[in-house]
Structure formats: C-alpha cells, structure tokens
N, C-alpha and C positions, 0 to 999 in steps of 0.2 A: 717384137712389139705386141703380138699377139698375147702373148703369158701375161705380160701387164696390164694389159686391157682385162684380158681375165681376173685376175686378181683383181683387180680392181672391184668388176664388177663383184665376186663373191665378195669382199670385202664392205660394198655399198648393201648385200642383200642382208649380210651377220647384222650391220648395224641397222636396219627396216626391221629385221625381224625383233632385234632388242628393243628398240623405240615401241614397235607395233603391241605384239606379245607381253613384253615384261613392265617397259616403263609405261605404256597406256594400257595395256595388259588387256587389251582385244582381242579374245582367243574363243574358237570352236568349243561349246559343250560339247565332251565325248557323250556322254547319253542321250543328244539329238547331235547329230552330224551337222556337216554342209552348213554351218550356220543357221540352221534352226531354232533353235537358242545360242543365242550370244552370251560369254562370260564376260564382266568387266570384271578386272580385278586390276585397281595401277599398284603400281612398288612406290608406294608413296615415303618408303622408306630413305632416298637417295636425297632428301630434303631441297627437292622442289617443292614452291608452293604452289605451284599450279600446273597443269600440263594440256595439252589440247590435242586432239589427232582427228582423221579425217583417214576412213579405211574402206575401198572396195572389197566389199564381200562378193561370193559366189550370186547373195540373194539382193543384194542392194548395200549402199552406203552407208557407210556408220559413220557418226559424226560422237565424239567423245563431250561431250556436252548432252548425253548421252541419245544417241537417236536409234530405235530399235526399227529397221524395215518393218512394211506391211508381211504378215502372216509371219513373224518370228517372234519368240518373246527374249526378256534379256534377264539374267541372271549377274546381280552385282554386286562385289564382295568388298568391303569395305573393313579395315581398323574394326575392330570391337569396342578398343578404348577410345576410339576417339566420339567427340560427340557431334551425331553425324544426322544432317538438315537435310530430312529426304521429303520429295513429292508424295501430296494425298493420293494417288492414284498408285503407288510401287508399294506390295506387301512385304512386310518384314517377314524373314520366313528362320527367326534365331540366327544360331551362328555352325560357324565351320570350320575349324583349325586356328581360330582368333581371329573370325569375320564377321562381321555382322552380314547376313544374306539377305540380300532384297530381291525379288522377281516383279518382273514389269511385262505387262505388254506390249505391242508397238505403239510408238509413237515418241516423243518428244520428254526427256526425263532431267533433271538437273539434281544432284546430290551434292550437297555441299560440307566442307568439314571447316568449320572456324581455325585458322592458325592461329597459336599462340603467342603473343610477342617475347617471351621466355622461352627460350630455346637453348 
C-alpha cells in the first residue's frame, strides 16, 4: 500500500508542477533566484480561456491575477501576437522568443488578452 500512496503522491506533484510551472507558468527568474523576480509566462496555447492559480513562494504569495510580493519584481511574457491590455504601471520592455515582455513591480497587476470568438 505504501508504493501507491507514493505514486500517487509523485503523481499529484507532476501534475502541480504542470498546472504551477507550464499552464499558469509561475516560475523562478534564473538571473534573480529564490523568487526575486517572478516569470509569468501561461501556455496559453492549450485553448483555455482563462486560467487562475494561487502559489506559495519561498518570498510570499502569488496570486496569478497577477500579484508580485513586497521586495520582488515580476517579469511577464505574454503572445506577441496577441493584443495584449496591460496596466499603466508594468513597462513594456520588447520581446523574447515571440513574447511580448513586460516588468512590473510589486504589487497588484492584471494583463488581459481579448479572446477571439473565431477560433
């Protein structure tokens, strides 16, 4: 019974990490660790049209409606093509591999992208 509970558990942590990581794509900047910059990046490719997550960091709470802890800043990648409704206060800073890159401070950020009804 033990092996299945394991499994299980690895099982329950593959799919957190998928959710966490790739489909809300809440991941460690490697050029600030520890979450001192936060990357958003979702896979907005799996055609959800919206997605919501809610992540303990080492430094504080992220809440994917985008909430950047005190003393961290947040780096968010977004579609290039799409056309993307971002907050007066997050700098556009170009693109990166077909993203448009935005940097933010902490605090409180909502980025929105229009879906299309033609799909």
């Amino acid at each position: 019974m033990k092996t299945l509970t394991a499994l299980s558990l690895f099982l329950f942590a593959t799919v957190a990490d998928w959710f966490f990581a790739d489909l809300a794509g809440i991941q460690p900047d490697p050029q600030l660790p520890g979450f001192k910059r936060i990357v958003f990046k979702p896979d907005l490719a799996c055609g959800l049209e919206s997605a919501s997550a809610d992540y303990e960091s080492v430094r504080g709470r992220i809440v994917y409606d985008i909430l950047v802890p005190p003393g961290c800043e947040g780096k968010v990648l977004l579609p290039a093509s799409a056309d993307i409704v971002s907050p007066p206060d997050a700098t556009r800073k170009g693109q990166e591999n077909g993203h448009a890159v935005f940097l933010t401070g902490s605090g409180k950020f909502r980025f929105e992208i229009p879906v299309s009804d033609n799909k």
